[in-house]
C-alpha positions in Angstrom: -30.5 163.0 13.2 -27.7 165.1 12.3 -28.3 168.9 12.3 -28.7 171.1 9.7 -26.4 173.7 9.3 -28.5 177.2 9.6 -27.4 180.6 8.0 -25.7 183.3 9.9 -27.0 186.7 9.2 -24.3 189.2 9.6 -26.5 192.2 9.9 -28.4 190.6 12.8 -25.0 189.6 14.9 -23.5 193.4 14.7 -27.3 194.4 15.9 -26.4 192.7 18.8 -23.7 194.5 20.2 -22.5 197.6 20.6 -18.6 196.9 22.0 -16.0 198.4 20.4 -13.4 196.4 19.2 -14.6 193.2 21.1 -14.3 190.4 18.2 -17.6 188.1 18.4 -17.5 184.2 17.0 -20.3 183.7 14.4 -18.7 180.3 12.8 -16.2 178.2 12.7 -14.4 176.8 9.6 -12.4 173.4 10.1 -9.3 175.1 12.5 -10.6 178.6 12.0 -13.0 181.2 13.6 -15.3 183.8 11.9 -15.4 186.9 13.5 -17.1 190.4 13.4 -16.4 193.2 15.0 -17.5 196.6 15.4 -14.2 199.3 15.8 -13.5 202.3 15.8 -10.4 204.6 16.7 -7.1 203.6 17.0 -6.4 199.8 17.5 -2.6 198.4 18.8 0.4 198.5 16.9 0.4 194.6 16.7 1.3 191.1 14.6 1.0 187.5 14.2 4.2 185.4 13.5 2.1 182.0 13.1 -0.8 183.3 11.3 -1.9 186.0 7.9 -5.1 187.7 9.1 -8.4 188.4 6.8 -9.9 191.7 6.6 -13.4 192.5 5.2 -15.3 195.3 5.5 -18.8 194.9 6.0 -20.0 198.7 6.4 -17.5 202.1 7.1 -14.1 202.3 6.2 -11.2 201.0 7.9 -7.5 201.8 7.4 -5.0 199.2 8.1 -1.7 200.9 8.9 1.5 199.0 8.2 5.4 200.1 8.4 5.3 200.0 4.2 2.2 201.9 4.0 -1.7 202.1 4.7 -4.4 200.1 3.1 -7.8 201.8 2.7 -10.7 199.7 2.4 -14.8 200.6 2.2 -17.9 198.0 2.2 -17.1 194.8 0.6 -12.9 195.2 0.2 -10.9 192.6 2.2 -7.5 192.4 3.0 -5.3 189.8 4.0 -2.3 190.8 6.2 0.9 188.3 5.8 2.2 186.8 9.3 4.4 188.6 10.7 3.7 191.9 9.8 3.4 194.6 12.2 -0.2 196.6 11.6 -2.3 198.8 13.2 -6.0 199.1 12.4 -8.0 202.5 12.7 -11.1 203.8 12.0 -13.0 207.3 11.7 -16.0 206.1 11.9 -17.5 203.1 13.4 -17.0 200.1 10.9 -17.9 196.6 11.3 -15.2 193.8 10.1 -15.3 190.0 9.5 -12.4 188.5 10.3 -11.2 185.1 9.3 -8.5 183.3 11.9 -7.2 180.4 13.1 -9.0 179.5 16.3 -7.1 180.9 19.8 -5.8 183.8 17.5 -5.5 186.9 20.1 -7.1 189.9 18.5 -3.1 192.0 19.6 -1.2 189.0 18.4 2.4 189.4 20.4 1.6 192.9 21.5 -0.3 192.0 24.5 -1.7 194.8 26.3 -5.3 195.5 27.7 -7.3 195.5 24.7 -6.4 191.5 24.7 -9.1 189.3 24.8 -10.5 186.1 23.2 -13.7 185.9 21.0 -16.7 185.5 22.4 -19.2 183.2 20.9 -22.3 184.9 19.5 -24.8 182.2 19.1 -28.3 182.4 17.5 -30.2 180.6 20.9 -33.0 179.4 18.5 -30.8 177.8 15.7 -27.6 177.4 16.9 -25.1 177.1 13.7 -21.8 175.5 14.0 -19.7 177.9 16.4 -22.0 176.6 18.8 -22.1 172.5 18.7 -20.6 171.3 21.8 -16.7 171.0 21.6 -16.7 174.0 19.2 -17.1 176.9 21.5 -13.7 178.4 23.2 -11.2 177.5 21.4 
């Protein structure tokens, strides 16, 4: 029997975690991974040459720096930056983000540094959705 894809409730995942900028897996969409994150502060002065990279605020605010100019964006805005361009994400107050990438994106692109690290799956242990069928996780 093949199983049946289960919602993922965003509010739930960000209730369980409370790392700053530490991107979580919730799905995965053909080659790309859905994350959230929770962040706050000043991020890394970063891009990605092979890759754009989706925004979307889900509560706070979050300014996305870039060498043109900032982008301001509340609950609900997204944001796509193009590959290749050099950004910087920062917020006053603690905001939580879903981010759309393909999967094995790092979270500082070239930058490198030690805020660097992969997404970690965050699985619903009762009904696992699809970022947790075997072959799915860490990529």
């Amino acid at each position: 029997m093949a199983e049946f894809p289960v919602p993922v409730n965003l509010a739930e995942r960000l209730g369980r975690f409370t790392e700053l900028w530490a991107q979580k897996k919730v799905a995965d969409l053909n080659d790309y991974e859905i994350k959230i994150a929770k962040v706050k502060g000043e991020f890394v002065w970063h891009r990605h040459p092979e890759t754009d990279e989706f925004f979307l605020v889900v509560s706070g605010r979050l300014t996305i720096r870039m060498r043109d100019g900032d982008v301001v964006l509340g609950p609900g805005e997204l944001f796509v930056v193009p590959r290749d361009v050099e950004h910087c994400p920062v917020a006053d107050e603690e905001t939580a983000i879903l981010l759309v990438e393909p999967a094995g994106t790092l979270n500082t692109g070239t930058a490198g540094g030690p805020l660097t690290r992969a997404a970690e799956a965050l699985t619903d242990p009762v009904n696992p959705g699809p970022a947790d069928r075997p072959g799915r996780s860490g990529r």
